[in-house]
C-alpha positions as CSV (number, residue, x, y, z in Angstrom):
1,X,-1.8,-22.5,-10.4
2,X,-3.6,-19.8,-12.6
3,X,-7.6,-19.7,-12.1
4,X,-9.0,-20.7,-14.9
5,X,-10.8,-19.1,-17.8
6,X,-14.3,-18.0,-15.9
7,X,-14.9,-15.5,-13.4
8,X,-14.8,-16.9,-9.5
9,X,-18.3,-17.8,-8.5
10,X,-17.4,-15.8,-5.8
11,X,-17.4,-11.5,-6.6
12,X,-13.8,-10.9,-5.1
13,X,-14.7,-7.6,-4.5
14,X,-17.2,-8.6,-1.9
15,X,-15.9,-8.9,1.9
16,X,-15.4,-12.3,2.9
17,X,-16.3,-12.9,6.4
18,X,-13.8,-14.2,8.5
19,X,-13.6,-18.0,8.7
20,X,-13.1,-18.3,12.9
21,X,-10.3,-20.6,13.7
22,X,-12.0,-21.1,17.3
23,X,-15.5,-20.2,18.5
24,X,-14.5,-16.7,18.9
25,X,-13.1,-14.9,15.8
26,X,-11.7,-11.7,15.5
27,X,-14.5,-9.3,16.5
28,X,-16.7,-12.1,18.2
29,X,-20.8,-11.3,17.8
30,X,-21.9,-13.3,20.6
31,X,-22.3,-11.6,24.1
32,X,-21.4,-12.6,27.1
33,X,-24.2,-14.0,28.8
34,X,-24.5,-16.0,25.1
35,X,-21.0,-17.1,25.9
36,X,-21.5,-18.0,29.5
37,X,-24.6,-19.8,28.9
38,X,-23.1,-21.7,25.9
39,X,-20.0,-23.1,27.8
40,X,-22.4,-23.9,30.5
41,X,-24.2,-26.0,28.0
42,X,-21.2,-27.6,26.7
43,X,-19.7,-28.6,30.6
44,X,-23.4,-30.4,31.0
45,X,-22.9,-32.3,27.9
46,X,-19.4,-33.2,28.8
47,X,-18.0,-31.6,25.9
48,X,-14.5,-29.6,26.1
49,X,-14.4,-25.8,26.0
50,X,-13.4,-24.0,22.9
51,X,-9.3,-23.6,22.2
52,X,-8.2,-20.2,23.0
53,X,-9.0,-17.3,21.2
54,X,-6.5,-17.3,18.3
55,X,-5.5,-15.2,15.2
56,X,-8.0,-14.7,12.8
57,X,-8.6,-12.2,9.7
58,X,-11.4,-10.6,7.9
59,X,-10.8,-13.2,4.9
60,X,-8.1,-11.3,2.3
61,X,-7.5,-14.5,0.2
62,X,-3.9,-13.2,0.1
63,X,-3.2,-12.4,3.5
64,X,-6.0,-14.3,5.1
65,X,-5.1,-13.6,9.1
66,X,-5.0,-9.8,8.6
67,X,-7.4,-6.9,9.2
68,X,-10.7,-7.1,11.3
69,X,-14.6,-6.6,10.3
70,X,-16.0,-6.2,13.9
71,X,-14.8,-2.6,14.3
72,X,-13.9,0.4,11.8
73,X,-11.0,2.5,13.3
74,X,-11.5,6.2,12.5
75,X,-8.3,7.7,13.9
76,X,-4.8,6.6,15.3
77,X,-2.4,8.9,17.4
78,X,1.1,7.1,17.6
79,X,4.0,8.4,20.3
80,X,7.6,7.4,19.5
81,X,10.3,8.3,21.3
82,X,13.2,7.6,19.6
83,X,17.2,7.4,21.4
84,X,19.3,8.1,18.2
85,X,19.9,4.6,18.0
86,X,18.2,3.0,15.0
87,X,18.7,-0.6,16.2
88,X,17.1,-0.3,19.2
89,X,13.2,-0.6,20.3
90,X,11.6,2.8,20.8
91,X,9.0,3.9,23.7
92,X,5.7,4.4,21.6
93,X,1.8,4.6,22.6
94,X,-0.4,3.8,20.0
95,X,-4.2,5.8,20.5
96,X,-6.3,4.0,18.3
97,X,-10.6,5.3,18.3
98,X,-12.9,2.9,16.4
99,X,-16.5,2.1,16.2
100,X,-18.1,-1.3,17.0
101,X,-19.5,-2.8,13.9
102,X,-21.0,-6.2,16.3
103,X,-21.8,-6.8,19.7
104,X,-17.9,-7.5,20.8
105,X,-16.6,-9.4,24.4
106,X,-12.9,-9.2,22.9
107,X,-11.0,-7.8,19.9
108,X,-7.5,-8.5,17.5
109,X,-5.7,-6.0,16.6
110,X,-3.0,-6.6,14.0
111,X,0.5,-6.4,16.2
112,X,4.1,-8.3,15.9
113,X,7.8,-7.3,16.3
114,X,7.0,-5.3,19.6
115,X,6.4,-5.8,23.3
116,X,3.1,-4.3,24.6
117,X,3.4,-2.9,28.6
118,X,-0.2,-2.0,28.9
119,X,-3.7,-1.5,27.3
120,X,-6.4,0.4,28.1
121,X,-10.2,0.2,26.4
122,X,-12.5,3.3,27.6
123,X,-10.1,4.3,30.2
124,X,-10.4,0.9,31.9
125,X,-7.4,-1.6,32.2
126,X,-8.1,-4.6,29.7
127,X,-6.5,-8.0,29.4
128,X,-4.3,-9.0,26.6
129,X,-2.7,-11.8,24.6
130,X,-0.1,-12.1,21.9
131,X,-1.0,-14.7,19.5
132,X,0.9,-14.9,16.5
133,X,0.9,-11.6,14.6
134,X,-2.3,-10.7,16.9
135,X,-3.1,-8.9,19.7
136,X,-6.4,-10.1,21.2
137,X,-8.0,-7.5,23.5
138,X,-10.4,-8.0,26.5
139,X,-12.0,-5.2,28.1
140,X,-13.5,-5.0,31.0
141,X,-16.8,-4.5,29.7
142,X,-19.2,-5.6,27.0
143,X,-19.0,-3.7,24.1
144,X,-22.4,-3.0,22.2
145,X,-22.6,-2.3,18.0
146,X,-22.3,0.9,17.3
147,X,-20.2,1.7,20.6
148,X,-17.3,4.4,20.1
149,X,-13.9,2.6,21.5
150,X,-10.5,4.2,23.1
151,X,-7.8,1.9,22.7
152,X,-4.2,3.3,24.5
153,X,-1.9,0.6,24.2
154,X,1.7,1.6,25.3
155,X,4.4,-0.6,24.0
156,X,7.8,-1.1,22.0
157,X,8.3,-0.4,18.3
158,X,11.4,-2.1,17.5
159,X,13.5,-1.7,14.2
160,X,16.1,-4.3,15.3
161,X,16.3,-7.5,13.7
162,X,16.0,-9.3,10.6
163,X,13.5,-7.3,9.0
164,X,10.0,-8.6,6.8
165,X,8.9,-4.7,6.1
166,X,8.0,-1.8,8.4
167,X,11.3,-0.1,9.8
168,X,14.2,0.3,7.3
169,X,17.5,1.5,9.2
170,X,18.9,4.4,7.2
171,X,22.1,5.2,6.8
172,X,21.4,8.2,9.8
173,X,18.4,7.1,11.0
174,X,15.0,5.3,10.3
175,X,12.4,5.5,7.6
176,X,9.0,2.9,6.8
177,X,8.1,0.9,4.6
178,X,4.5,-1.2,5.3
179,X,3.4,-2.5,2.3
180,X,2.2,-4.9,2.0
181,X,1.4,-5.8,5.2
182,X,4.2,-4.5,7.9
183,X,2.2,-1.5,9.6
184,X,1.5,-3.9,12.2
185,X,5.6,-4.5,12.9
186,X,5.8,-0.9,13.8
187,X,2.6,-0.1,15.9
188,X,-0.8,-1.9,16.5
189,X,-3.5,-1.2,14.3
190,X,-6.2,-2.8,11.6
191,X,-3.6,-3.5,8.7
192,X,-5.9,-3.7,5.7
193,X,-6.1,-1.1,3.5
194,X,-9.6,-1.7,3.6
195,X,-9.8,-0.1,7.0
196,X,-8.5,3.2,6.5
197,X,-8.1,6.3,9.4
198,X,-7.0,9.5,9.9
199,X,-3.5,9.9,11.2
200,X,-1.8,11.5,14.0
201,X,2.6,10.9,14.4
202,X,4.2,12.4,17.6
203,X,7.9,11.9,17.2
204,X,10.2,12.9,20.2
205,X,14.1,12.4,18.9
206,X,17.0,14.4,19.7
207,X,17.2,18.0,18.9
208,X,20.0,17.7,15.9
209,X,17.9,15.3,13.8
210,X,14.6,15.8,11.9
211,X,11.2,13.8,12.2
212,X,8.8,14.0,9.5
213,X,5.9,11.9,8.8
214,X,2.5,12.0,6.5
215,X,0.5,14.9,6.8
216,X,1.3,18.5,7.8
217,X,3.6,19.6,10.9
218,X,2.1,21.6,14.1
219,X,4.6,23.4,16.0
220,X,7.1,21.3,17.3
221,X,7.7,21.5,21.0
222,X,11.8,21.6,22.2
223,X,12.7,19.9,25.7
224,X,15.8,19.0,27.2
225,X,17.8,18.7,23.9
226,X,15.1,16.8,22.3
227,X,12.1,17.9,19.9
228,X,8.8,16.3,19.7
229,X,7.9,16.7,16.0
230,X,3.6,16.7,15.1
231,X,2.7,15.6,11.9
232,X,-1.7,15.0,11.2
233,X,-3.5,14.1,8.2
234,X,-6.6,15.7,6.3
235,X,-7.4,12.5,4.5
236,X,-7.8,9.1,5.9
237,X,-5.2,6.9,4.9
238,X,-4.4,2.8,4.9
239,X,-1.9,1.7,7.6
240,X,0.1,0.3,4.5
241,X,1.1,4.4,3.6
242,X,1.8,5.5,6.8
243,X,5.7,7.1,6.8
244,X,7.9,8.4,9.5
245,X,11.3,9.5,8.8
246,X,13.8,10.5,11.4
247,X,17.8,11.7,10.6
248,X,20.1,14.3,9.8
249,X,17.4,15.8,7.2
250,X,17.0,18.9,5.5
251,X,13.3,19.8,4.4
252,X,12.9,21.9,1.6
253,X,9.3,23.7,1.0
254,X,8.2,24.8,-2.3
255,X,4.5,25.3,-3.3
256,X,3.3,23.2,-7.0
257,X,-0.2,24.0,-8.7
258,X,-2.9,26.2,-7.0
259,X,-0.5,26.7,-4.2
260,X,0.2,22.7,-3.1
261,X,2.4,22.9,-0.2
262,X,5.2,20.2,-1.5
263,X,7.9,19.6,1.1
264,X,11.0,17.6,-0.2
265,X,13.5,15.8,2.8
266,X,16.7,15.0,2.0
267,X,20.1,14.0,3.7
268,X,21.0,16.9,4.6
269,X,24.8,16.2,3.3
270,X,23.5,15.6,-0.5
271,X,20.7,18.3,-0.7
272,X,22.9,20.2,-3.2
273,X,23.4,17.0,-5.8
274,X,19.6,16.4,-5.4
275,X,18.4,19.4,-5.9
276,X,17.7,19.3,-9.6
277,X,15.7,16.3,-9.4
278,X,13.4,17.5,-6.2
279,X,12.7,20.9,-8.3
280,X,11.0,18.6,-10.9
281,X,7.8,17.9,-8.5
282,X,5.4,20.8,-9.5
283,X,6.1,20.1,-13.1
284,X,5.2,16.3,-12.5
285,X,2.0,17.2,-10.5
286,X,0.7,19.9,-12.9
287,X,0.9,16.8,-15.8
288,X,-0.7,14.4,-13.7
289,X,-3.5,17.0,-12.7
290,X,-4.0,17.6,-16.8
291,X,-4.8,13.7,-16.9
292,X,-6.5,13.3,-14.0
293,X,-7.7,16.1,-12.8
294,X,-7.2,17.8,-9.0
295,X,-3.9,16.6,-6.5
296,X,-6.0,14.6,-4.2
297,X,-4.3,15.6,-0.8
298,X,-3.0,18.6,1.7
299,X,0.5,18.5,0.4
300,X,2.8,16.3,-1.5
301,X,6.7,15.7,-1.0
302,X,9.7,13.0,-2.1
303,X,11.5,11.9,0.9
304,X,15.0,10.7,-0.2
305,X,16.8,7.6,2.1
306,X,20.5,6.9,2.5
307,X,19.4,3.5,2.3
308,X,19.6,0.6,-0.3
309,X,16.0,-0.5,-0.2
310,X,15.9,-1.2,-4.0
311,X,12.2,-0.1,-4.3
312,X,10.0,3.2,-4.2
313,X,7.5,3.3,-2.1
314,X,4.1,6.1,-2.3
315,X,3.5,6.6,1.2
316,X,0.6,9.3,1.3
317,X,1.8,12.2,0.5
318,X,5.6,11.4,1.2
319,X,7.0,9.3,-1.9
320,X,9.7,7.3,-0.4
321,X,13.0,6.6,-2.6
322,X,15.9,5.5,-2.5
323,X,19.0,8.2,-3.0
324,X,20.6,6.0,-5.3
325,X,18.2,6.1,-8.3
326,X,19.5,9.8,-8.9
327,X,22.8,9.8,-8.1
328,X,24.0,6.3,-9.7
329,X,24.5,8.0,-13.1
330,X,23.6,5.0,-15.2
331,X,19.7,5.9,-16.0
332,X,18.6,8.2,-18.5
333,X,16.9,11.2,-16.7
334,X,13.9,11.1,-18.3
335,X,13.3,7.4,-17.6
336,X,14.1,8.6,-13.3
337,X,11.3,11.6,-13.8
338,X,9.0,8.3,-15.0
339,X,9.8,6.7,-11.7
340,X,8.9,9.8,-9.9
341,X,5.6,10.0,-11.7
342,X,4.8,6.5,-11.5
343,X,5.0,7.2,-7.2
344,X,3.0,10.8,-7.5
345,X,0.4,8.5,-9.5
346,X,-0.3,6.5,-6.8
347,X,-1.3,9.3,-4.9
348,X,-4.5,9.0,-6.7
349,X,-4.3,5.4,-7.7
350,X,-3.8,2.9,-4.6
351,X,-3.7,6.6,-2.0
352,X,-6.7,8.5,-2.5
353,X,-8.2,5.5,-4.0
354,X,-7.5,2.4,-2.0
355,X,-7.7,-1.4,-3.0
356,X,-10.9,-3.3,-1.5
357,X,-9.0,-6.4,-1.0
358,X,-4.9,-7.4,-1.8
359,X,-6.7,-9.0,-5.2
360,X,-6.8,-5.7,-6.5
361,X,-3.4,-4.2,-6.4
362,X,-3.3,-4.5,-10.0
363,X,-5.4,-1.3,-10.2
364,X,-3.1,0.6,-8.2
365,X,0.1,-1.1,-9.8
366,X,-1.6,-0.9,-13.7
367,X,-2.4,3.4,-13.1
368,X,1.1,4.3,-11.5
369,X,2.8,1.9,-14.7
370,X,0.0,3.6,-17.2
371,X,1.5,7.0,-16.3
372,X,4.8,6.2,-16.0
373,X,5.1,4.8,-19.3
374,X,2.8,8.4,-20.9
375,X,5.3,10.6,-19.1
376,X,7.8,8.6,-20.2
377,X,6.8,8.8,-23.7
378,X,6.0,12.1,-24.2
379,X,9.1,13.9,-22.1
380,X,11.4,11.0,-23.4
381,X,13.4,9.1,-26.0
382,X,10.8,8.1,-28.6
383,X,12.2,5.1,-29.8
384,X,13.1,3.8,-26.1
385,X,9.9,4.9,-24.6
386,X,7.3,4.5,-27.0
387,X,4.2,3.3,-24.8
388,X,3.4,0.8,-28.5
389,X,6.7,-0.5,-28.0
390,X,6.1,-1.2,-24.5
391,X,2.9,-2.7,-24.3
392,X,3.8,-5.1,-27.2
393,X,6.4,-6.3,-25.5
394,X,4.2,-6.7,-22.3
395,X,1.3,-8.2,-24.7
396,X,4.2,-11.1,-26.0
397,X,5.4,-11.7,-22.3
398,X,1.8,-11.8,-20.5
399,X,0.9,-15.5,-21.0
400,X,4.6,-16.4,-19.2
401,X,3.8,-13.4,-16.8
402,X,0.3,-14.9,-15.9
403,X,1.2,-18.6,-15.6
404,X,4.3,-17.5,-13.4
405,X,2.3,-14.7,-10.7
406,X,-1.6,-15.5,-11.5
407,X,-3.8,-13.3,-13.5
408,X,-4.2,-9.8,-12.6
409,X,-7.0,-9.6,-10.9
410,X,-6.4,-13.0,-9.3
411,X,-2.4,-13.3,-8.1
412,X,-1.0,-16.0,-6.5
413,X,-0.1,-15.8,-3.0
414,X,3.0,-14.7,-1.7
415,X,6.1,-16.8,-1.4
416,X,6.8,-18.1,1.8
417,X,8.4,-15.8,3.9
418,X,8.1,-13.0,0.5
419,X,5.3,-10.8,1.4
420,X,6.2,-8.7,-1.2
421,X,6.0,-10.9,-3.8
422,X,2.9,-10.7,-4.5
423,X,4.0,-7.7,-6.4
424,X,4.9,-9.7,-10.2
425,X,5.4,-9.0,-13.2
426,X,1.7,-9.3,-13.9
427,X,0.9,-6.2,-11.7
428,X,3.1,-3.9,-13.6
429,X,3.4,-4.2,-16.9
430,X,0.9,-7.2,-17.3
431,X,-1.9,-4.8,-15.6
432,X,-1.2,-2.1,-17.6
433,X,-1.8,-3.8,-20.6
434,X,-5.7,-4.5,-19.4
435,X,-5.5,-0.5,-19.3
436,X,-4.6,-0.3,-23.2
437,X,-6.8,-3.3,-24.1
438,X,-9.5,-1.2,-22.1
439,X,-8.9,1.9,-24.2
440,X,-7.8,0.0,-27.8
441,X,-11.6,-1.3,-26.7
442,X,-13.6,1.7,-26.5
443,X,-11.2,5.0,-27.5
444,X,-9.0,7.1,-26.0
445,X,-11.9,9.8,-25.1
446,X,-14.5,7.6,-22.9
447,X,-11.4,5.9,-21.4
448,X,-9.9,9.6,-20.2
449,X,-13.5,10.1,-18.7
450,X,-13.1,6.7,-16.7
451,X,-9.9,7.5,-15.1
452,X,-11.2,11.1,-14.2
453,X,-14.8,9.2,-12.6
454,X,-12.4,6.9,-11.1
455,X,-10.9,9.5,-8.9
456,X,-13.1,11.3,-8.2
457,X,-16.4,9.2,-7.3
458,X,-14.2,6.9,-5.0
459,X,-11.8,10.1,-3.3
460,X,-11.0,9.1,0.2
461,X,-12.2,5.6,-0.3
462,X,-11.5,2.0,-1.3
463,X,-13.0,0.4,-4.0
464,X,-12.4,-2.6,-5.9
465,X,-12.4,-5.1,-9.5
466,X,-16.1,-4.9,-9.7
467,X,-16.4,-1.1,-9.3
468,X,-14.0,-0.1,-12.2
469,X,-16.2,-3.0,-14.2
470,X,-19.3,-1.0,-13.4
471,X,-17.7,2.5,-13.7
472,X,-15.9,1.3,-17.2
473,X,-19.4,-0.3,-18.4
474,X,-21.3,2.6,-18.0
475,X,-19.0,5.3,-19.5
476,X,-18.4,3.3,-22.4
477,X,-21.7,2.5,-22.7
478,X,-21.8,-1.2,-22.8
479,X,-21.4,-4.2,-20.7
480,X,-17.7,-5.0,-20.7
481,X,-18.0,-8.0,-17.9
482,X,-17.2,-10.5,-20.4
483,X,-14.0,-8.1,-22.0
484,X,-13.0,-8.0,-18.6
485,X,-13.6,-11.3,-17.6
486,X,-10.5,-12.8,-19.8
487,X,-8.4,-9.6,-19.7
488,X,-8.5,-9.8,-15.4
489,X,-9.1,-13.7,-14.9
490,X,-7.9,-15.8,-18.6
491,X,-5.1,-18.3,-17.6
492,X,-4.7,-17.3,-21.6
493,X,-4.0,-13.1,-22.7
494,X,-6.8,-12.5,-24.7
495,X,-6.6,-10.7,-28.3
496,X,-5.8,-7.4,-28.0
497,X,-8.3,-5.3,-29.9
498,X,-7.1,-3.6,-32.8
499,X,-3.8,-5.4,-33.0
500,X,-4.7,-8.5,-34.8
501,X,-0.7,-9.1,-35.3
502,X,0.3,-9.0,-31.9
503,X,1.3,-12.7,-30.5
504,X,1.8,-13.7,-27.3
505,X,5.3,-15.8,-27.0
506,X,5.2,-19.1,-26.3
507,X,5.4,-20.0,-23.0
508,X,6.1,-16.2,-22.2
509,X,9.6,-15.3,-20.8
510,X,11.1,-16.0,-17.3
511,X,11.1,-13.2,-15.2
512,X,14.4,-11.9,-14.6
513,X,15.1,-12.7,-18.0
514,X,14.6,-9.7,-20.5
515,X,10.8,-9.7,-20.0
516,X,11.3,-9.0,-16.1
517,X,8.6,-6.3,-14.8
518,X,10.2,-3.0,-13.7
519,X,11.6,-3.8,-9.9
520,X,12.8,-7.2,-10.6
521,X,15.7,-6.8,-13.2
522,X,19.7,-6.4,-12.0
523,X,20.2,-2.6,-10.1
524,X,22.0,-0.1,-12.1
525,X,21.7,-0.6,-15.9
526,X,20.1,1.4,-18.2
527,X,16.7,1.0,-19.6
528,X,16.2,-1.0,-22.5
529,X,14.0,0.4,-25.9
530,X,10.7,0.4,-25.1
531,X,10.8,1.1,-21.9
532,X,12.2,0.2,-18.3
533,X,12.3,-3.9,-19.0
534,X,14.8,-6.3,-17.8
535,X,17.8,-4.8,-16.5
536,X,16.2,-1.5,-16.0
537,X,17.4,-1.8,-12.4
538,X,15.7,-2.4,-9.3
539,X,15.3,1.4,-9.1
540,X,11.2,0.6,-8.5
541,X,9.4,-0.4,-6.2
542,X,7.7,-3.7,-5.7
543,X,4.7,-1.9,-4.6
């Protein structure tokens, strides 16, 4: 049920430590002469040992057994060697170097969906065990705080299968998807975007396709009819971002503002008929960088599947979508380009600047839906994309939207077995309205300064509810805690300032009904007035 009309005693922007299932939780502090001298202790008294070391998480109230406090990963370097075949498991070694946050005898690493052959920690053989969606590590030595860690774990990525994220089988090959939390069914690794790392993809596939991944290429090395593509990254990223692509691509390289390398891939079969659309990018970047301010990465890029995925997806610096949101016909073009902006605008919103914990998706979800709906309006049809229009609509619908999905700084938990699902109504539309109540509040100028702070101060980072309260409080001037308070936690929308007429509708619509959020309507209609609602097809992404 919805939380109720006061802020949680508890600051959700403040890590929760991980509530140990078993006296040794992911990341155990005790040492091993502690641990020995403990279960001595316990034999003496007569008491059993402790279970097994089981899965355990660093506390996200949404995905509770994910992510890990007792080390910070600074780098991964994943190998995949991939057959041609897209349904079967690949060769990979994952490379993972971390630092020790705790004195550490073991370690979990986020892993499912994949056999592991061996593991390695500091060049020495170390024991594992599968538990669940877990890995738990045991190396050969005790591991101090502080201590720099190689992990080499060599092992399958498999895309077979019924599918819950991660791999998506293309119609010629393979392409990711990880959000929310499907990294891990594709390679071990800290999935939390909390935890985020540079990047390093080796992809070895046969010499007629094409590999491409986040990051820029070094030279590719040929070898026996296959290529071994090299992609790195310049920015750290969250596990959730991380893209590969592998098929019968074409990549097309173009430079945007100041000289942006953008690189485009496409089916190599439809790179005429999607031409037009990719030579929209610099135009889209050079708006957003005029809100904003500076493109926040190396390079930028829209990587176009032959798949039906319907959802968009911002991997870092490689917007994933799906070919048939421009070739269907049915959408109005400017209401496509305000897709394409709404996955460039995660590139500073939820990419550069990464959510704290799950809880606050809603500022990536409300920026990218903010910028949409601006591009939208201003390149668009002013009677169907009027950003009033919209948000009125969203303001009538938010009480339905919020007892349905949760508030939006406080959503529900996903359904069972719908990890994406935490992605609502609420966090589109519904978040985006907290963004026009914010500036209806305290004017258009100080709330343009507190998207370009945003940005900027927390570049490369994560940060969370409680920092934009701060930053917003001290450009406007004022303490908005208690404005926030019932705009990000009320069971109830509060009044939006300025619009004394506006009422919310009783009971709020269903979603799926006309009020549905973008990415939750019926695929393939057009758009109805006042922006993408309803039917306006499942050409988004849930993300």
């Amino acid at each position: 049920m919805s939380l109720p009309l006061r802020r949680p005693s508890r600051d959700p922007d403040r890590p929760v430590p991980a509530q140990p299932r078993g006296p040794s939780g992911r990341g155990r502090r005790t040492g091993l002469r502690a641990a020995v001298l403990g279960l001595a202790a316990l034999a003496a008294l007569g008491v059993a040992e402790p279970p097994a070391v089981g899965p355990q998480g660093l506390g996200d109230r949404l995905f509770p057994t994910l992510g890990n406090t007792g080390y910070d990963v600074t780098s991964y370097d994943v190998s995949l060697d991939y057959s041609g075949h897209n349904d079967r498991p690949m060769n990979a070694t994952t490379e993972i170097t971390a630092r020790a946050n705790d004195e550490l005898d073991h370690l979990n690493l986020d892993f499912a969906h994949g056999a592991v052959r061996s593991v390695k920690i500091g060049g020495l053989a170390a024991r594992y065990e599968q538990h669940g969606e877990d890995l738990v590590l045991t190396p050969a030595f005790h591991i101090s705080q502080g201590q720099e860690l190689k992990i080499a774990i060599e092992h399958t990525s498999n895309p077979g299968g019924k599918r819950n994220g991660g791999w998506i089988r293309t119609h010629d090959g393979l392409a990711m998807a990880n959000q929310a939390d499907a990294a891990h069914r594709v390679f071990p690794c800290n999935d939390h975007p909390s935890d985020k790392a540079l990047f390093t993809f080796h992809i070895t596939a046969p010499q007629q396709l094409t590999a491409v991944a986040n990051g820029l290429p070094l030279r590719p090395g040929t070898r026996a009819g296959r290529r071994t593509w090299t992609y790195r990254t310049d920015h750290p990223m969250a596990t959730e971002l991380a893209q590969v692509s592998i098929g019968k691509s074409s990549v097309l390289l173009r430079h945007g503002p100041h000289g942006l390398p953008l690189r485009d891939v496409v089916p190599t079969a439809d790179r005429a008929a999607l031409a037009p659309w990719l030579a929209k990018t610099p135009g889209h970047v050079a708006w957003m960088e005029r809100k904003v301010g500076p493109y926040p990465f190396e390079a930028y890029g829209v990587l176009i599947a032959n798949a039906r995925t319907g959802f968009e997806l911002e991997t870092q610096t490689l917007s994933l979508f799906e070919k048939a949101l421009f070739t269907t016909h049915q959408l109005p073009n400017w209401y496509v380009e305000s897709v394409m902006v709404h996955e460039l605008a995660h590139q500073w919103f939820g990419d550069s600047v990464s959510p704290r914990r799950w809880s606050d998706v809603w500022l990536n979800e409300a920026h990218a839906t903010w910028y949409e709906a601006l591009y939208a309006q201003e390149k668009g049809d002013h009677r169907r994309a009027s950003l009033e229009t919209r948000m009125r609509r969203a303001y009538e619908q938010s009480d339905g939207w919020r007892a349905e999905g949760g508030p939006p700084a406080a959503p529900k938990a996903p359904d069972p077995g719908e990890k994406i699902s935490i992605f609502r109504p609420v966090v589109y539309d519904g978040s985006a309205l907290v963004l026009y109540a914010l500036r209806q509040k305290i004017g258009p100028a100080a709330f343009d300064r507190i998207e370009r702070e945003w940005v900027s101060r927390h570049r490369d980072g994560v940060a969370g509810t409680g920092d934009f309260i701060q930053l917003s409080s001290q450009v406007a001037g004022e303490d908005l805690t208690a404005f926030f308070q019932g705009w990000l936690y009320g069971e109830r929308t509060p009044p939006m300032p300025g619009r004394p007429q506006w009422q919310p509708k009783k009971g709020g619509d269903k979603p799926g009904a006309n009020g549905a959020a973008p990415g939750h309507g019926a695929k393939g209609a057009a758009p109805t007035p006042g922006g993408p609602k309803g039917n306006a097809a499942q050409h988004r992404k849930p993300a």
